[in-house]
N, C-alpha and C positions, 0 to 999 in steps of 0.2 A: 105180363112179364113177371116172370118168377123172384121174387125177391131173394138176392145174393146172400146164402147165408155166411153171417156174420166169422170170420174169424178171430177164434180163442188169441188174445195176448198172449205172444211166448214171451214168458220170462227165464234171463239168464239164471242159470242153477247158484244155490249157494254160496259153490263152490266156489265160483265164478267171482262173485262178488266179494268175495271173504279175501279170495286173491287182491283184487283190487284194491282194496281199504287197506289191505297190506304194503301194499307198492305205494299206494299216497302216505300213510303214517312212514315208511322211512322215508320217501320220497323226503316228506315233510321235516321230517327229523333231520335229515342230512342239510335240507338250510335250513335250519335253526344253528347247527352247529358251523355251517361255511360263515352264515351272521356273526354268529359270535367270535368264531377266530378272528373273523375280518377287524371285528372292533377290538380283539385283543391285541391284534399287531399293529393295529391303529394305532392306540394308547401306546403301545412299546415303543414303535418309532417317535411320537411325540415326547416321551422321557426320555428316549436317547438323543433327542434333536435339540434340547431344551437345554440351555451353555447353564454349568455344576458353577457355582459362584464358590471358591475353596474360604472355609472358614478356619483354619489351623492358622496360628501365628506362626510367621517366617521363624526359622530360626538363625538368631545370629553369631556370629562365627568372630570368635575375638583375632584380631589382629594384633600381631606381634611384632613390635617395631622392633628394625633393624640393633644390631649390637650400639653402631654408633648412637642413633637415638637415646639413649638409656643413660639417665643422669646417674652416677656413681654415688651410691651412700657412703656418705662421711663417717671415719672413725671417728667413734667417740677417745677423746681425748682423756687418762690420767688425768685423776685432780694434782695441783701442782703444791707439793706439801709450800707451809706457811714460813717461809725463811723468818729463826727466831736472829734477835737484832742484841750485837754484842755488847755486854754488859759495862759499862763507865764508869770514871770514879771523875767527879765534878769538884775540880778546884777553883777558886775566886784570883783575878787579875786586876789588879789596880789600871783602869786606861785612861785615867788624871783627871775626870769628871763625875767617875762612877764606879763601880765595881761588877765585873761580867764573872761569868759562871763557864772555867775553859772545862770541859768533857776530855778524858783522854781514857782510850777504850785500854780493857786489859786482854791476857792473853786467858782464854776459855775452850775446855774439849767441846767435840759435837756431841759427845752423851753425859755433856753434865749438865745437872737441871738446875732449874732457873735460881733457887733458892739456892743451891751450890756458888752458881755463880755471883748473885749477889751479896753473898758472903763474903768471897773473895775482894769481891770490889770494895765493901767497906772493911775490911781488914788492911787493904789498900790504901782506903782515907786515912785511917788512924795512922798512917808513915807519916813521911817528912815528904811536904810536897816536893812536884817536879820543880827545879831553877824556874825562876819568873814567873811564881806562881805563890800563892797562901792560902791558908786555909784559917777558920775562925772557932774549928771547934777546939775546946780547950786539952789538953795534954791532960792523960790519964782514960779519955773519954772510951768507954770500952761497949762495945755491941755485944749484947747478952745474947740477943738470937733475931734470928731472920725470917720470915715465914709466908710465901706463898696461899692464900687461901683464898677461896670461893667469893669471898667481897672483896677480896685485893690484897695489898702485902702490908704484912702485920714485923715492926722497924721496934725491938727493946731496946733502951740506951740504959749507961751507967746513970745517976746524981749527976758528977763530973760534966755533964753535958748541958746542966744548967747555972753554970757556975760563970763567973767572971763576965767581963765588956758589957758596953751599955745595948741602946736597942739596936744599930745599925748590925754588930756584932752579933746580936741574936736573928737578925732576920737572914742574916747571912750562912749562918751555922744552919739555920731551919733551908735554907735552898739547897745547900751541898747534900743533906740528909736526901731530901725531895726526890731530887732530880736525881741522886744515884739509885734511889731505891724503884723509881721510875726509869731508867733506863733500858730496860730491854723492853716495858711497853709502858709508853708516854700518858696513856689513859687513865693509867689503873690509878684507884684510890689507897693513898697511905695510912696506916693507923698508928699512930707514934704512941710509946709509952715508956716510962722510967722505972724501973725495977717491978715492972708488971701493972703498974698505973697509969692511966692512960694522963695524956701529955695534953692540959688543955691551956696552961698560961706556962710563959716561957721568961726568963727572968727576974729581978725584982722591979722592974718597971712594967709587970703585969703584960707581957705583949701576949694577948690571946690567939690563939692556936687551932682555926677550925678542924673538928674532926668528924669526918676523916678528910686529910688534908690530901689534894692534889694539885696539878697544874696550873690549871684553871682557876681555880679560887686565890694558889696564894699569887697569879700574875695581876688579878682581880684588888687582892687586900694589901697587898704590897709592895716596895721597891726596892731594889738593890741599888 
């Protein structure tokens, strides 16, 4: 028996094959990219799926309470000027155990000052007192001048004003001076002096004279 001879392998042409290798690399290529999309709209939907936690502080919105609500600011009120206190002239009353000190006020403008006014008033003392009334300073007794100043009120008197009666007479003469020179304000301190010397003993029975003399002290050193 004749031995079949062998047939030659047909192989497909180049061509053939170059085709193919063509078709599997896009083939190929086309998933890789369906892959990839796939996994990119994966991912998309799962960041769109995923709740956004907002991080921005709220903003808050004043509220505006009704007209009623709303407490009214108070005016402020003028300061209320210092009512000054009208100027006196202090005469002594005998009331059969003692001797008191009556105040009887004089007549004064609104724009005259204080030193004005208590000029007046002791030009006032130097008269003839009111009926049921006396006074202890002696006749001739003259006020050189009057004077308002930064420590208090500065009172010149004549000599005449240390002249005559014993001590009661003097403590007496010393309150009328006081208290009128202190009348329009009770606080202030007096400085007494006699033809420009200040006034420290009163009498000849030496009755000493604190200076500078006020309220307080002669209700302190003294009695009527």
């Amino acid at each position: 028996m004749e031995e079949q001879q062998q047939q030659p392998t047909r192989r497909p042409p180049s061509s053939a094959i170059a085709a193919i290798l063509a078709v599997l690399l896009v083939g190929g290529g086309g998933a890789a990219w369906l892959l990839s999309n796939n996994k990119t709209t994966q991912t998309t939907n799962n960041q769109i799926s995923t709740p956004i936690t907002p991080t921005q502080t709220p903003v808050q919105i004043p509220v505006t309470p009704p007209p009623s609500a709303v407490q009214p600011t108070e005016t402020a009120k003028p300061a209320q000027p210092t009512a000054q206190q009208t100027a006196k002239v202090y005469w002594l009353k005998d009331s059969g155990t003692s001797t008191e000190l009556v105040p009887v006020p004089i007549a004064t403008t609104k724009t005259e000052k204080p030193a004005d006014s208590l000029q007046t008033a002791f030009n006032t003392l130097l008269t003839s007192p009111p009926s049921g009334t006396f006074s202890s300073i002696p006749q001739g007794t003259k006020i050189n001048s009057v004077s308002v100043k930064n420590d208090g009120i500065h009172v010149d008197l004549s000599p005449e004003f240390k002249t005559g009666g014993g001590s009661a007479a003097m403590i007496s003469r010393l309150a009328q001076v006081l208290y009128t020179a202190t009348s329009t304000d009770p606080n202030a301190q007096v400085w007494l002096s006699v033809d420009g010397k200040p006034l420290e003993v009163l009498g000849g029975e030496g009755l000493v004279v604190p200076v500078p003399l006020t309220r307080q002290t002669f209700e302190k050193d003294f009695s009527l």
